[in-house]
N, C-alpha and C positions, 0 to 999 in steps of 0.2 A: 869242612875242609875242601869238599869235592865243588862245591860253588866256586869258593876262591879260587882252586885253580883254572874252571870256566872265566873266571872273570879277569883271567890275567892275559886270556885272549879273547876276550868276550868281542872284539871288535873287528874279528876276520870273519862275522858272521852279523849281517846287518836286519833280517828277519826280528823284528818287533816280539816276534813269541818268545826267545830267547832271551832277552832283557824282563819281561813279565814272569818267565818264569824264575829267573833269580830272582825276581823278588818275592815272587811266594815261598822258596825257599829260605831267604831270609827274613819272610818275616815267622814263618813257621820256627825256625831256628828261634829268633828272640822272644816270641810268642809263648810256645809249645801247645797253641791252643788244639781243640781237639776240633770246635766249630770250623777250623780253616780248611777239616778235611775235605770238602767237598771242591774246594777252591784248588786244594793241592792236588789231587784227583784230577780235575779238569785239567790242568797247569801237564801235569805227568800225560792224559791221552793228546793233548795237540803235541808237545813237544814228540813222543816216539810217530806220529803221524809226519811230523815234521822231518824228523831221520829216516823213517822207510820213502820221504820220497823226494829227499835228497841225496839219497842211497844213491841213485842211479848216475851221477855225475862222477863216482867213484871210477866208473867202468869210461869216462871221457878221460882220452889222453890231452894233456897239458889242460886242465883245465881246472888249474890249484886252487883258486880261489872257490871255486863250487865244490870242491872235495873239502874244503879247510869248514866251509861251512857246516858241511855233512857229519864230519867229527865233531862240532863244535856243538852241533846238535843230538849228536850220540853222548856225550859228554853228558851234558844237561839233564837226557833219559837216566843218565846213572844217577843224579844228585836228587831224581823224583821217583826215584821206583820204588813203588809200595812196597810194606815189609811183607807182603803175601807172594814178593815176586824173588826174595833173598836167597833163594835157592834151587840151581837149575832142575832136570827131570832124572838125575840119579844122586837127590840131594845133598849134592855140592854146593857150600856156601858160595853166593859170589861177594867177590870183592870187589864193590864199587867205586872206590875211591880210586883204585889201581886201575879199573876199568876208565874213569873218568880223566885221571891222570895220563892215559898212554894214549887217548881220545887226543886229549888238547897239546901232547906231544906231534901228534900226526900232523893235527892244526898246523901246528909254529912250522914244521918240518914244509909242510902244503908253502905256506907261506914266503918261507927260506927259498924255496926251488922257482917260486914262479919272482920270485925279485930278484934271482939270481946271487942272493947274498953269498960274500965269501966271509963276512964273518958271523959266527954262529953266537945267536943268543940263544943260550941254556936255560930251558925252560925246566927240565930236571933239575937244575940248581934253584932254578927260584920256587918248585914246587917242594924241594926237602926245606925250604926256608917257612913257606908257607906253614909245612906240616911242623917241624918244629918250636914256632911259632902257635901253631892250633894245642899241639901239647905241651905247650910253656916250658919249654927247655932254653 
């Protein structure tokens, strides 16, 4: 579920690791193999190398597109982190999907600001469509 919402902005972030890494995700998803671990591993250490240094365009004023990217690569870290990483340091589960969701909200938001839009596409609508859709309602 946390892919698809990446990929419904997957296109404000044009970095080639980001496209490879949904697709280790989805094929890990259709797959379930356990062989692809190593593949999914790799996929998960470039992609958070990718966000910690794209980090730093968050602190450039007006400069949406490289912050939309940064999210859009935080995002991604959520849909790859090892189940060894499910739980922060005073073991709180995290929730990834929500993580990954308010990431690719940023995104669109990044997005919105530097095109100046005044009309907003709802990216919260199309991610509870998503999610209800992932749980067959």
């Amino acid at each position: 579920m946390a892919a698809q919402f990446v990929e419904s902005v997957v296109y404000l972030n044009s970095d080639p690791l980001i496209e490879h890494a949904l697709k280790v995700v989805r094929n890990k998803m259709h797959t379930g193999s356990v062989s692809e671990e190593s593949e999914f591993d790799a996929a998960y250490k470039s992609i958070k190398s990718l966000a910690v240094k794209t980090y730093t365009a968050c602190g450039d004023d007006a400069d949406w597109p490289a912050q939309a990217a940064h999210f859009i690569a935080t995002a991604t870290k959520a849909c790859l982190t090892p189940m060894d990483h499910l739980y922060n340091n005073s073991g709180i589960k995290n929730n990834l999907a929500w993580k990954c969701a308010m990431q690719t909200r940023m995104a669109k938001n990044c997005e919105m600001i530097e095109s100046d839009s005044r009309t907003i596409d709802n990216e919260a609508q199309k991610q509870y469509a998503i999610s209800n859709d992932f749980l067959n309602f």
